[in-house]
ROSE-4610 file (N, C-alpha, C; in Angstrom, 1 decimal, always signed):
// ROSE-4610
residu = [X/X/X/X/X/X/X/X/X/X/X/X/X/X/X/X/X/X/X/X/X/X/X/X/X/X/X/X/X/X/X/X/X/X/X/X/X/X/X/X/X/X/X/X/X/X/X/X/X/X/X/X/X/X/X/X/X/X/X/X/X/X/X/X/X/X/X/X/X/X/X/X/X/X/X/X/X/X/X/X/X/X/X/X/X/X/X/X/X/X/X/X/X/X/X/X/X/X/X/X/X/X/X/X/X/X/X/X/X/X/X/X/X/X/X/X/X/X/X/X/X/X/X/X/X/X/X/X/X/X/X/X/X/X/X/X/X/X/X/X/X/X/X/X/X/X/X/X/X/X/X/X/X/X/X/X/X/X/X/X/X/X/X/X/X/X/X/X/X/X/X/X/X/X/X/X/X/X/X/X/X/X/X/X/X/X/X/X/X/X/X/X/X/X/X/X/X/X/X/X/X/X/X/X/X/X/X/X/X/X/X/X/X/X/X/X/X/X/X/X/X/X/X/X/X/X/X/X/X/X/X/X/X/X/X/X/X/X/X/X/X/X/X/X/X/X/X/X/X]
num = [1/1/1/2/2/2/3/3/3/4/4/4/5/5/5/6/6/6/7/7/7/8/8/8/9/9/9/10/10/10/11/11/11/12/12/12/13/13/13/14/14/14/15/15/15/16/16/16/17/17/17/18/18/18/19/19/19/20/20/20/21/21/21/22/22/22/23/23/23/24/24/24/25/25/25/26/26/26/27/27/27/28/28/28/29/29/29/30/30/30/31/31/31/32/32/32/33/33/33/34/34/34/35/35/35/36/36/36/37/37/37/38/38/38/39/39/39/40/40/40/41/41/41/42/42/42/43/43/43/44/44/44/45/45/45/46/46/46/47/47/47/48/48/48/49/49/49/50/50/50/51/51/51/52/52/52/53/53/53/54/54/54/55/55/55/56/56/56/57/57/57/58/58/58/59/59/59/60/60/60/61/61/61/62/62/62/63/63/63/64/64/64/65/65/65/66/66/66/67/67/67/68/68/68/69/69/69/70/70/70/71/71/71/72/72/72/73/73/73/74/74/74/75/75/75/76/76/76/77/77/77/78/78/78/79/79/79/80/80/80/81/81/81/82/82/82/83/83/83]
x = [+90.4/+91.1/+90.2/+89.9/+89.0/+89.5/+89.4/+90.1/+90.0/+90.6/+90.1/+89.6/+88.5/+88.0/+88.7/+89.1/+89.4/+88.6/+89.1/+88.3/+88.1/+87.0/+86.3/+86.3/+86.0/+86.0/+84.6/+83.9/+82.6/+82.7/+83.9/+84.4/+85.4/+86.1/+87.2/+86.1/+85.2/+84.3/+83.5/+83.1/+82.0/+83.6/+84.6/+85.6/+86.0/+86.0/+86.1/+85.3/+84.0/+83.1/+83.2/+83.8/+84.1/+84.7/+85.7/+86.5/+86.4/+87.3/+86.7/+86.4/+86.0/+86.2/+87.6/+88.2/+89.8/+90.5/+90.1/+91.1/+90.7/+88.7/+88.6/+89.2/+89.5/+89.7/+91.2/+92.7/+93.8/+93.7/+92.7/+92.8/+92.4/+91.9/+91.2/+92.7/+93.2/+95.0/+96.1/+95.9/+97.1/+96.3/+95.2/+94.6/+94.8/+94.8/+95.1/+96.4/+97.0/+98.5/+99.0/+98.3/+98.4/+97.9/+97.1/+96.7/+97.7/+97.7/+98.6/+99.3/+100.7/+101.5/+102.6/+102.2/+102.6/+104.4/+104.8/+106.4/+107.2/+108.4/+108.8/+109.0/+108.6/+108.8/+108.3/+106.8/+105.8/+104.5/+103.9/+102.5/+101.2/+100.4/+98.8/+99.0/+98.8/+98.5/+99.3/+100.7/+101.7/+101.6/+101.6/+101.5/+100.5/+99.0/+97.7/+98.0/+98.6/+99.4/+99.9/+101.2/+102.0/+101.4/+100.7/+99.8/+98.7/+98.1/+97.2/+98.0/+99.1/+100.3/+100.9/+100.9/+101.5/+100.2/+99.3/+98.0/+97.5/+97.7/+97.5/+98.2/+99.6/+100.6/+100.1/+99.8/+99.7/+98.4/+97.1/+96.4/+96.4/+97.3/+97.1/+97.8/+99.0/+99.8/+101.4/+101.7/+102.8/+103.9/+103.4/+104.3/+103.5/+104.2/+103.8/+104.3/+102.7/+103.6/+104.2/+104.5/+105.1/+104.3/+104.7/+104.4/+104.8/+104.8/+105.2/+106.3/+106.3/+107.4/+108.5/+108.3/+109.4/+110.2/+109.2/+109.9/+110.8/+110.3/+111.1/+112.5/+112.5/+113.5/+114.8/+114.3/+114.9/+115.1/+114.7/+115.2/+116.3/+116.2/+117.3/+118.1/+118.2/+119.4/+120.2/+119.3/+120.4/+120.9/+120.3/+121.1/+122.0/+122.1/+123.0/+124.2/+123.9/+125.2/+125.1/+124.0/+123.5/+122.9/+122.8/+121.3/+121.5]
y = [+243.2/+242.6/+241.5/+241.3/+240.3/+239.4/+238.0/+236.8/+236.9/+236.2/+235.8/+234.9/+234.7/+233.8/+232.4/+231.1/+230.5/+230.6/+230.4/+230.3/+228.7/+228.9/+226.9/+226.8/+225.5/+225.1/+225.7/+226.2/+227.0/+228.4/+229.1/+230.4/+230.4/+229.7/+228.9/+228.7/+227.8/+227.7/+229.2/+229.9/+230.9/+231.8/+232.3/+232.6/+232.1/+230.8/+230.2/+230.4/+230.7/+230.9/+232.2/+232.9/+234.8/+234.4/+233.1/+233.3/+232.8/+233.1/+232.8/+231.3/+230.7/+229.5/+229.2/+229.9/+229.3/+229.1/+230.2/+230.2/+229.2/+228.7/+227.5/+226.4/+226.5/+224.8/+224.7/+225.8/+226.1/+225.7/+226.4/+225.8/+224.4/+223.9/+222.4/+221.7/+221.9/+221.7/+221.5/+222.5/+223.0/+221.9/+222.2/+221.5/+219.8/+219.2/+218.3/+217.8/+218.3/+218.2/+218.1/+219.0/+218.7/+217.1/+216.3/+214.9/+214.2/+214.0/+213.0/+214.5/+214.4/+215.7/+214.6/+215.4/+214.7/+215.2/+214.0/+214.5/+215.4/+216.1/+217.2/+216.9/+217.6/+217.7/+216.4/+216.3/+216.0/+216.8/+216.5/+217.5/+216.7/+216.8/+216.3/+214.8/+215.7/+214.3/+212.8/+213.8/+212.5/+211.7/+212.5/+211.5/+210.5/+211.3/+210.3/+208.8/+208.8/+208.8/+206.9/+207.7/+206.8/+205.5/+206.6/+206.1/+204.5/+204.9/+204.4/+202.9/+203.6/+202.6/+201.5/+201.6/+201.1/+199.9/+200.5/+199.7/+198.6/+198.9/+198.1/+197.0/+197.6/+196.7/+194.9/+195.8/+195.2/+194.4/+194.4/+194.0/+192.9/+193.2/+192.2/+191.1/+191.6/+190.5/+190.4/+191.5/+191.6/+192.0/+192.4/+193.2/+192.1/+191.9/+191.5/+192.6/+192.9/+193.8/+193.1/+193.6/+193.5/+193.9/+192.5/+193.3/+194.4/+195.2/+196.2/+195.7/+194.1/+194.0/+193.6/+193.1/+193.5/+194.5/+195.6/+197.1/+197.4/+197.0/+197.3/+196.3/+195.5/+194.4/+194.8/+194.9/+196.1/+196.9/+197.7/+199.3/+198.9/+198.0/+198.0/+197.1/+196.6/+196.1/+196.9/+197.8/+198.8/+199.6/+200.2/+200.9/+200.0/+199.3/+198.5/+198.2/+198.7/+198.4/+196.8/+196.3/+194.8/+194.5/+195.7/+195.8/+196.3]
z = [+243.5/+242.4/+241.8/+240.5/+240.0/+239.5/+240.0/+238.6/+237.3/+236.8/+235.1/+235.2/+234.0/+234.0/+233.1/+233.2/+232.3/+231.0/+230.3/+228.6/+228.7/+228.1/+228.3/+226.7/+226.4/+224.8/+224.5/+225.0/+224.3/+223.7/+225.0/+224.8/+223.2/+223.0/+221.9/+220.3/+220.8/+219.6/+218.6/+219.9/+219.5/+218.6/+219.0/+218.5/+217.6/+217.3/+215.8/+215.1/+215.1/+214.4/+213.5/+214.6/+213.7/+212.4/+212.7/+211.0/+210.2/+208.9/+207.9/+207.4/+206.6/+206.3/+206.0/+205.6/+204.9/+206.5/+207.9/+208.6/+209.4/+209.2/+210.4/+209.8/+208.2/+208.0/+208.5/+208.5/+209.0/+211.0/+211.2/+212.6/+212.7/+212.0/+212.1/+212.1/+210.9/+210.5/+211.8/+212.6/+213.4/+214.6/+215.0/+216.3/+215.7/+214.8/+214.2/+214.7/+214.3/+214.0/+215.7/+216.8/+218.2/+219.1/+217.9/+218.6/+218.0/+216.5/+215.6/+214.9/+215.6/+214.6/+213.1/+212.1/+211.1/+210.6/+210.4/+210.3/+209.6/+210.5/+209.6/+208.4/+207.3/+206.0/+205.0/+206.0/+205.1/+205.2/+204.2/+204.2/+204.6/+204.8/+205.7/+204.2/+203.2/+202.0/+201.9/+202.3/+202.3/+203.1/+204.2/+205.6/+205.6/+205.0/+205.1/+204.0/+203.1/+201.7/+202.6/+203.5/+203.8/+204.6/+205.4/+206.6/+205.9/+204.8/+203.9/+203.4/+202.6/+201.7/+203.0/+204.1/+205.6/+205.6/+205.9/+206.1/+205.1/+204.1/+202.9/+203.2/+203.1/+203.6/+204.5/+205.4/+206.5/+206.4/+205.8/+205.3/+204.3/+203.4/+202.4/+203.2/+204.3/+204.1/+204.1/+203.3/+202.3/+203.4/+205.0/+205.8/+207.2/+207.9/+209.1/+210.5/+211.5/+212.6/+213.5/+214.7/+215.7/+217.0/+218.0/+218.9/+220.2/+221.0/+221.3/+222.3/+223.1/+223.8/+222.9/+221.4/+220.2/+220.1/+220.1/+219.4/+220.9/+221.8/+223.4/+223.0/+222.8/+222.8/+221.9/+220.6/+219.5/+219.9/+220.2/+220.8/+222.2/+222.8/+224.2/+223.6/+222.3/+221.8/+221.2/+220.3/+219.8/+220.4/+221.6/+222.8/+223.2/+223.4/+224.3/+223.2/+221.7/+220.7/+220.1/+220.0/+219.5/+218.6/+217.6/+217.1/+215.7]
């Protein structure tokens, strides 16, 4: 009985290569979307869009962040019905 062999990211690449341009830039899309997945029922442009208009934000000034033991603080208040 013989193993299989795992498929390595080399094996994955040379297979990308077979397709078309339309289908590598779709897989570029999807493998994308598996690091930073963009929200239901927005599209790649909006999100980049929002993402952009956020930062600006945040930049000029106009919006101040938070820091992360904030959003924890916030979030266990409104669980807790305080919030």
């Amino acid at each position: 009985m013989s193993e299989t062999k795992p498929v390595t990211k080399a094996d994955v690449l040379e297979m990308a290569k077979a397709l078309s341009v339309e289908e590598r830039c779709e897989l570029i899309d999807d493998l994308e979307a598996t690091i930073s997945p963009i929200p239901d029922g927005m599209t790649y442009e909006e999100f980049r869009a929002e993402l952009d208009r956020r930062w600006e934000e945040y930049k000029s000034g106009k919006v101040q962040g938070v820091t992360v033991d904030e959003v924890i603080a916030q979030a266990r208040r409104q669980l807790n019905g305080h919030g």
